[in-house]
C-alpha positions in Angstrom: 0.0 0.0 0.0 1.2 3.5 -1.0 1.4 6.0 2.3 0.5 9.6 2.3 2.8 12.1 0.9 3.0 15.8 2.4 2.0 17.0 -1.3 -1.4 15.4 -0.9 -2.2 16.7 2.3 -3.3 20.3 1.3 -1.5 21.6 3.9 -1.0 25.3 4.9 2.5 26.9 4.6 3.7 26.6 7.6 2.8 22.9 8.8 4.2 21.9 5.4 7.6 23.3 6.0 7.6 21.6 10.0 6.8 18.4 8.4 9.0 18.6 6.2 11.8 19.2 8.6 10.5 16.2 10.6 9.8 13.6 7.8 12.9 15.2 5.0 15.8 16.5 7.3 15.6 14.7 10.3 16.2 11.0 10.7 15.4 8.1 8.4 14.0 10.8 5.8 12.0 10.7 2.5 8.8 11.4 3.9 9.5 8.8 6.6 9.9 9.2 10.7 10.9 7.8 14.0 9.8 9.2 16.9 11.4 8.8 21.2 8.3 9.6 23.1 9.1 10.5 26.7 5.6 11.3 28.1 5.7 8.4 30.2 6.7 9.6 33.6 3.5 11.4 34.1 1.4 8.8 31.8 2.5 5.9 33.7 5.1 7.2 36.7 8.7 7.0 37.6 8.2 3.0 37.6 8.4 2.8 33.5 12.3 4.1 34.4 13.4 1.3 37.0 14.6 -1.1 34.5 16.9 1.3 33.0 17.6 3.6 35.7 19.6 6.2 33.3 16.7 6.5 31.1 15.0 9.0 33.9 17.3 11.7 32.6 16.0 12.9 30.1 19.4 13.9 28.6 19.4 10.0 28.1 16.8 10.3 25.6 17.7 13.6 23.8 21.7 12.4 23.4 20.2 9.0 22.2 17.8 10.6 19.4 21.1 12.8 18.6 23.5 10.2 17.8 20.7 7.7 16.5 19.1 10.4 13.9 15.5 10.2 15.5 13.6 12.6 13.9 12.2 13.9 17.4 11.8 13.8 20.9 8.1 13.5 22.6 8.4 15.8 25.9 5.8 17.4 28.5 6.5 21.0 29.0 8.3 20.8 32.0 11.1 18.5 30.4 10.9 20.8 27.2 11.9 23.8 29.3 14.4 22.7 31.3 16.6 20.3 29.4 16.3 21.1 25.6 19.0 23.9 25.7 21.7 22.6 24.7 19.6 20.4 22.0 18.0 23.0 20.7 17.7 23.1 16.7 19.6 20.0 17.0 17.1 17.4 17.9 13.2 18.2 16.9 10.8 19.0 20.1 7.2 17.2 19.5 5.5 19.4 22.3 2.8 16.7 24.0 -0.5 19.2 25.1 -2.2 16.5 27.0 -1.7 14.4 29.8 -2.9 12.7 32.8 -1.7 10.5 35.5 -2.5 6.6 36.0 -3.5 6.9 39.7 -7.2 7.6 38.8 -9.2 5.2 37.4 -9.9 5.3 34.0 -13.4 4.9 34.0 -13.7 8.2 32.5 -10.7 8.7 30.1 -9.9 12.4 29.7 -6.7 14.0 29.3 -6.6 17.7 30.3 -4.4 20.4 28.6 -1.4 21.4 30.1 0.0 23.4 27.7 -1.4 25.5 24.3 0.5 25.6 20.9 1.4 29.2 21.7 3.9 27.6 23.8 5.4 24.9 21.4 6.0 27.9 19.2 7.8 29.5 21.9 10.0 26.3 23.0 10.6 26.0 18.9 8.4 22.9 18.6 8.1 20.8 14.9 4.7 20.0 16.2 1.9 19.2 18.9 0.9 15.7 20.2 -2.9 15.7 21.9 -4.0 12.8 23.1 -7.7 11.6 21.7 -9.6 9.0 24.0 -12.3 7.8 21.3 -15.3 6.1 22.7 -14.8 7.6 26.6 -17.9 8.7 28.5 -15.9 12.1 28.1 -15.7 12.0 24.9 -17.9 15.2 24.2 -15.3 16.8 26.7 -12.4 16.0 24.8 -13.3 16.7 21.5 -14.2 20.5 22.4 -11.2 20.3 23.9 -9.3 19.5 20.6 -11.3 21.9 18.7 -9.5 24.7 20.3 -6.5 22.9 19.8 -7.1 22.6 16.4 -8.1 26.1 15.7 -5.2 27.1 17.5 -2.5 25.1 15.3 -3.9 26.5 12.1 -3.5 30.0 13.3 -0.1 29.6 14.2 0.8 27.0 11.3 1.7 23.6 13.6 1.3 20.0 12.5 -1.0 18.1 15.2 -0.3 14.7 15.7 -3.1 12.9 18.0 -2.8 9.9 19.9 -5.9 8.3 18.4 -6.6 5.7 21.7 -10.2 4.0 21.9 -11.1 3.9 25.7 -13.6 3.1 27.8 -16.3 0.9 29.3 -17.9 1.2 25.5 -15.1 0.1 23.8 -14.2 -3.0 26.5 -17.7 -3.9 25.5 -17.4 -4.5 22.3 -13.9 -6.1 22.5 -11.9 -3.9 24.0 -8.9 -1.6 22.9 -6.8 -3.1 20.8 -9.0 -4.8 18.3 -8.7 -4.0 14.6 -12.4 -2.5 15.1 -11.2 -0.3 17.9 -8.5 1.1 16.4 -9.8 1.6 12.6 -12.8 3.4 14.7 -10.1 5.6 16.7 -8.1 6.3 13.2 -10.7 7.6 11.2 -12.6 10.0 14.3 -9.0 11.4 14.5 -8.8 12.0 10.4 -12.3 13.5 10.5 -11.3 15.9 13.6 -8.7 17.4 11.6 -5.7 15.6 12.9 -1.9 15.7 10.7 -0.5 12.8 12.1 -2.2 10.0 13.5 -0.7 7.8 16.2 -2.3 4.6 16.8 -1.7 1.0 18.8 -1.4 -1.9 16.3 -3.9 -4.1 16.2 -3.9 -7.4 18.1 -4.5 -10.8 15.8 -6.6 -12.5 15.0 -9.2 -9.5 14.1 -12.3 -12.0 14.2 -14.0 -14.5 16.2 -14.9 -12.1 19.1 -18.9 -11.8 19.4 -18.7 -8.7 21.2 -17.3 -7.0 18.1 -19.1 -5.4 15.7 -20.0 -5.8 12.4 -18.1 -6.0 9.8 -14.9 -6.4 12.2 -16.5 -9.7 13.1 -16.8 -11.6 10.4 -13.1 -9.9 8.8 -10.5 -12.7 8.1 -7.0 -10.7 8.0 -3.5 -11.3 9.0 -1.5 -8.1 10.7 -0.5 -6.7 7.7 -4.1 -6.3 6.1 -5.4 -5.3 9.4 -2.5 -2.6 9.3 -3.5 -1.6 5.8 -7.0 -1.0 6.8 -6.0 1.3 9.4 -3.9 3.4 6.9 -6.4 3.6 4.7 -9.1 4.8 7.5 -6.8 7.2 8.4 -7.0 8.9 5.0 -4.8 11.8 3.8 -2.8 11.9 7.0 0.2 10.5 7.6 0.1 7.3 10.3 2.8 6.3 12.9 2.4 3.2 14.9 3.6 2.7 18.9 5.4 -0.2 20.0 3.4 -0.3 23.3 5.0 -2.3 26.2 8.7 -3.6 26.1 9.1 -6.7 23.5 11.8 -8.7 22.3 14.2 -7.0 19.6 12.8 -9.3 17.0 9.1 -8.7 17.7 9.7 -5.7 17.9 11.6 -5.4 14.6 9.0 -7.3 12.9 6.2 -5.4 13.7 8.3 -2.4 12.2 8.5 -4.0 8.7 4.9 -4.5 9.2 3.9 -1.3 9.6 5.7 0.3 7.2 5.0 -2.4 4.8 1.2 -2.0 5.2 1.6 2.2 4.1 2.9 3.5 7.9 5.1 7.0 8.2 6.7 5.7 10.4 7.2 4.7 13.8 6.7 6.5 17.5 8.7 3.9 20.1 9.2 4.7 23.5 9.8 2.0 26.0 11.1 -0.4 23.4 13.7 2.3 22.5 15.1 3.7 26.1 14.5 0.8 28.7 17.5 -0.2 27.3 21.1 0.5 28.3 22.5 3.0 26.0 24.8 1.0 23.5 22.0 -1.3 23.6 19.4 1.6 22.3 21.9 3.1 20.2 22.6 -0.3 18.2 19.0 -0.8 18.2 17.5 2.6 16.7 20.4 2.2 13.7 18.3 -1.3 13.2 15.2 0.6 12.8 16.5 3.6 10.9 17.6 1.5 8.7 14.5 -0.8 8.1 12.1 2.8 8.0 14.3 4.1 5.9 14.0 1.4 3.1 10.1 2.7 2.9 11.0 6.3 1.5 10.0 8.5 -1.4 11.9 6.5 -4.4 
């Protein structure tokens, strides 16, 4: 499947030229990406940096998507303003909007702004991440919420990329989160809302068999990479990057790379499965997926 190109996206002047500078000049290149998402500490706590106790600095993670070529660095505005100095114009900022804590329940998924795109523009941002929780009893919430968002980054000229994530005590009921049904659902509400970039969870497999999903999820018959390309495709004109999720094996991991990008992907946002690592260990790792992202670019 043929992925998106930024010529097809009709974009205004200036998202055109951050995207450019996150998908051209910086890392794997030719309209491709690779993303180090650090939003985790207030996501999911200090806990997701106890396996690799270095990776709580996050000059770990900006010296990392230095030497590796990541195209950009995923921060809160807290890490964005105190340790991006000497990385600045060096290593692309990804300014995350949204965010919540785990300590909650998440009965009610919303994630509340913490920051507006006035101040990615400040902190010299390539673009804003906003976290969508598709099928949450807040749901109404959240995409007023986005509206101003949205409205915001076209008045200033910054790519959005949302974190398109199906949640809920709908979504559980007909499946739950990570089916292909989910997901699709997730991809295309975040298209139709006006989103740039769409980030999404890869589907688990097998897509069918599960009663509690809906038609025509149910009766689909698809392997990864079909399920993959029907995501894409939902997604429309906007470019699609896929998470790694929890920690896997190097070779699952790997794998699920090719798939992606196979299937029409952008490219790739990994966070755990890149920095719980020891540094060599992450280093020799991202050149592995540079290399396998980069094969996918503009001929």
């Amino acid at each position: 499947m043929v992925r998106t190109r930024l010529e097809e996206m009709n974009l205004p002047v200036g998202k055109l030229a951050r995207l450019r500078r996150l998908f051209y000049e910086h890392g794997p290149g030719n309209g491709t990406a690779m993303f180090l998402p650090v939003d985790h500490g207030l996501e999911h706590g200090p806990g997701d940096f106890v396996s690799c106790p270095e990776s709580a600095d996050p000059e770990f993670e900006l010296k990392l998507a230095l030497e590796a070529g990541y195209s950009g660095v995923v921060f809160h505005v807290g890490i964005s303003q105190r340790y991006r100095h000497d990385f600045a114009g060096k290593v692309p900022l990804v300014l995350k909007l949204n965010g919540k804590t785990n300590v909650p329940p998440d009965d009610e998924a919303f994630s509340p702004l913490i920051a507006h795109v006035e101040t990615a523009v400040r902190l010299g941002a390539d673009a804003v991440g906003y976290t969508l929780y598709v099928g949450s009893p807040a749901q109404d919430r959240d995409f007023v919420q986005f509206m101003g968002v949205r409205e915001e980054a076209e008045r200033l000229g910054m790519p959005v990329i949302v974190w398109a994530y199906p949640r809920g005590r709908a979504i559980e009921e007909k499946g739950g989160r990570d089916t292909l049904y989910a997901i699709d659902y997730a991809a295309r509400v975040a298209m139709e809302l006006g989103a740039d970039v769409i980030k999404v969870n890869m589907p688990e497999i097998p897509v069918s068999g599960d009663e509690a999903v809906p038609e025509p999820y149910h009766s689909l018959h698809l392997d990864l990479q079909q399920a993959v390309e029907k995501i894409v495709q939902s997604a429309g004109r906007c470019l699609v990057l896929f998470s790694g999720g929890s920690r896997l094996s190097d070779a699952d991991m790997l794998a699920r790379m090719e798939t992606a990008m196979k299937a029409g992907a952008a490219g790739t946002i990994f966070g755990r499965n890149s920095w719980q690592r020891p540094y060599p260990e992450a280093l020799r790792l991202a050149a592995q997926m540079k290399e396998i992202i980069g094969k996918y670019g503009d001929a």
